[in-house]
Steps between C-alpha positions, in 0.01 A plus 500: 500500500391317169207732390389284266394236767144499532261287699103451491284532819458117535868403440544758781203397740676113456860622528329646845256219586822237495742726688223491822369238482808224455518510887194286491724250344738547838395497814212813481211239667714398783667836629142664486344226712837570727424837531090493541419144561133432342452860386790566276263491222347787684831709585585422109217656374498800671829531417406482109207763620724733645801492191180583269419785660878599542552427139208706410643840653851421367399493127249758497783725659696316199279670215715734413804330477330215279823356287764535807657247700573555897776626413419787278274589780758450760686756316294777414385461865856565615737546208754246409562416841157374546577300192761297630347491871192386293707224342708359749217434725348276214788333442565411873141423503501302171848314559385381825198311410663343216743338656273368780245371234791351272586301802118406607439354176792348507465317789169440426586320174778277649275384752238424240715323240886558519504355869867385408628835315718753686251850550799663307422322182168556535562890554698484196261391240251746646802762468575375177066542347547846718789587230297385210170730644654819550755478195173455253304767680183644639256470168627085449479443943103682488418292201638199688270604741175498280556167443622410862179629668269293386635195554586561868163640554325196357760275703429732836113443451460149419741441805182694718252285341675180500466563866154581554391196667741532757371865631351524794391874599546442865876468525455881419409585877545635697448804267738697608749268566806637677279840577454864394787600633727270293290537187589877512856492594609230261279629262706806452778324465392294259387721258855457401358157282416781273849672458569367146207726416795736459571406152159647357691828582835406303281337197317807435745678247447157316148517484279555181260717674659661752167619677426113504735533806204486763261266360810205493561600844133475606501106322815422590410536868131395516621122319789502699314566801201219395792277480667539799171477724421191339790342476485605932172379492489179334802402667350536866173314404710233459802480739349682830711746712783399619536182293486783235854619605712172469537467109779569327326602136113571627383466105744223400312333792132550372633381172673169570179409701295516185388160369288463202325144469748177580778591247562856492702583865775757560411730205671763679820391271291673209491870691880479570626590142238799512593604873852479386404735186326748740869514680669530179272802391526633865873553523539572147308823573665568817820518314401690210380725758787540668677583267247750321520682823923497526495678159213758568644559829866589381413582149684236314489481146407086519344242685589176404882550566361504907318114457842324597630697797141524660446122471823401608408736821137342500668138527729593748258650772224191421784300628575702835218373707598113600147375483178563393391560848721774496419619128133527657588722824709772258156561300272476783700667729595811300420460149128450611524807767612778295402422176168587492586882597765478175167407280259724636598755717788625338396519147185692637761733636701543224155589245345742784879730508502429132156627466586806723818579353320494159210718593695752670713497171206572309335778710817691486587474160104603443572839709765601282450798336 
C-alpha cells in the first residue's frame, strides 16, 4: 500500500455516495416496484433504517482499530488465515458485481446511443477508462469524484422537479402495495443495494482522520438512503404499479419525458455524458479495489502490475451471460441474496472476534507478573 495516499472526508463520502447510488442510473426504480409494488419506497427506507443502525454497532465496535482495513481486522481476528479468508471473500464479492455492472451499463449505453455497436466494443472502452482509473489511483479517482458528485446530483434533482406536474400521490396506493409480508422478505434481501458500502472499510487506511471513519459512514448512508427513496418515490407517483415494472431505464424514462417550453425536448441527451461519467468513476473504483485487496490479501509488493490480468478476467465474465436478461438474473438471483450478509454480517463478525481476541490479549498480558 502507497502510504502516502491520503483522502479527505468528502472525497471519501463522494467516492461512497457514487458507488451506491449509480444503480439509480440502472434499473434500481423498476426492480423495487417488482419486488414491493407501490411501497418499495417504503421497503427501501427501512432498509436504509435498518443498515444505519447496523452500521452504527459495526464502527463503534471499530474504535479501536481506527486506521485498519477489513483485512487487518480479519487477521488479528484469526491470524493470517483470517487474512486471506478475509480477502478472498471481497474479491469474489467485488469481482462479481463488477462484471455484472460493466455489462449493465453497457447495455444500457448501446441501447441509448450506440444502437448499431457490438456490446464488446462498448465493454472495451469502459475496460479501457477502467485501466486509466485504477493505474492513476485512489487520491486522482476520489478527486474525480468531488467533482463528479455534484453534477449528477444537480442532474438527479432537476430530473424530480422537471417532473413535478406529472405527480399524482394516489398511484402510491394501495400503501402497502404487494403487502407486509413481501415488504419484509424482499426487504432483507435488498439491503444488498447497500453492499458497495464495503469500501468505507478498505478506504479507511487512506483516510486523513482516521476516527472520521463513522461520521462518512453515517452521511454516506443517510444521502444514499434520501436518494434511493426518492428516486422509488418519485418514480411511482408517476408511472403507477405495475406500469412501473415495464421500463427498461426507469430514470432515463423520467428524463426523456421532460419538455421545457416548445423548443427544448429530449434533454435527457445532456445527462448521458454525466451518467456515463458516474460508470466511468464506478468501475474505476471497483478495479482499483480489486486489486488493493489481491495485494493486501497475498502480500504483494505492488498493485498496479494486477490492473491487466484482472480486467482481462473482468471482460471476459461481462461477456458470459448472452443477454441482459440474463446479466440481470446473476445479480438478482445471487449477487443480491448473499451480498448483504458479506457487508454487514460478516464484517460485524470479524470486529466482535477481533475485539475478543484483543481484549483477552490484553487482560492476560495485564496479569503478568
Amino acid at each position: 500500500m502507497d502510504q502516502k495516499t491520503t483522502i479527505g472526508n468528502f472525497e471519501a463520502a463522494c467516492l461512497l455516495l457514487n458507488l451506491i447510488l449509480s444503480k439509480i442510473i440502472l434499473d434500481f426504480p423498476r426492480t423495487v416496484s417488482e419486488d414491493a409494488g407501490s411501497a418499495a419506497w417504503i421497503m427501501i427506507l427501512l432498509d436504509s433504517v435498518v443498515v444505519y443502525l447496523l452500521f452504527l454497532l459495526i464502527s463503534r465496535l471499530y474504535r479501536k482499530f481506527a486506521g485498519n482495513d477489513l483485512l487487518d481486522v480479519g487477521e488479528i481476528a484469526l491470524g493470517e488465515i483470517g487474512r486471506i479468508i478475509a480477502g478472498i471473500i471481497f474479491l469474489i464479492q467485488f469481482m462479481y458485481i463488477t462484471h455484472v455492472v460493466l455489462r449493465q451499463f453497457a447495455e444500457d449505453i448501446k441501447v441509448i446511443s450506440l444502437t448499431s455497436t457490438p456490446v464488446s466494443i462498448v465493454i472495451l472502452l469502459f475496460s479501457i477508462g477502467m485501466i486509466v482509473g485504477a493505474y492513476l489511483g485512489l487520491e486522482a479517482i476520489s478527486r474525480l469524484h468531488v467533482l463528479a458528485i455534484p453534477l449528477l446530483a444537480a442532474a438527479f434533482t432537476l430530473i424530480l422537479l422537471f417532473n413535478i406536474p406529472r405527480y399524482d400521490i394516489s398511484r402510491l396506493s394501495p400503501w402497502l402495495g404487494l403487502g407486509v409480508k413481501a415488504i419484509l422478505q424482499k426487504g432483507i434481501i435488498n439491503l444488498s443495494y447497500f453492499s458497495e458500502l464495503i469500501a468505507l472499510f478498505f478506504l479507511m487506511p487512506f483516510l486523513k482522520k482516521k476516527n472520521s471513519f463513522a461520521e462518512i459512514g453515517r452521511y454516506g448512508i443517510f444521502f444514499s438512503g434520501l436518494f434511493l427513496v426518492l428516486s422509488s418515490l418519485c418514480y411511482l407517483m408517476v408511472y403507477q404499479y405495475p406500469t412501473s415494472t415495464e421500463f427498461f431505464l426507469p430514470m432515463y424514462q423520467l428524463a426523456r419525458t421532460i419538455k421545457i417550453g416548445r423548443f427544448f425536448s429530449r434533454i435527457e441527451a445532456a445527462f448521458i455524458l454525466i451518467w456515463a461519467s458516474s460508470a466511468f468513476l464506478y468501475l474505476s473504483s471497483s478495479l482499483y479495489f480489486i486489486t488493493y485487496i489481491f495485494q493486501r490479501t497475498f502480500n504483494l509488493k505492488y498493485r498496479k502490475p494486477l490492473i491487466v490480468p484482472f480486467i482481462i478476467l473482468i471482460f471476459t465474465l461481462s461477456l458470459l451471460p448472452e443477454n441482459l436478461y440474463s446479466t440481470l438474473r446473476v445479480e438478482m438471483h445471487i449477487y443480491r441474496i448473499f451480498s448483504w450478509i458479506f457487508t454487514l454480517v460478516f464484517p460485524l463478525i470479524l470486529v466482535i472476534i477481533a475485539s475478543v481476541r484483543t481484549g483477552s490479549k490484553k487482560r492476560r498480558e495485564e496479569a503478568k507478573p
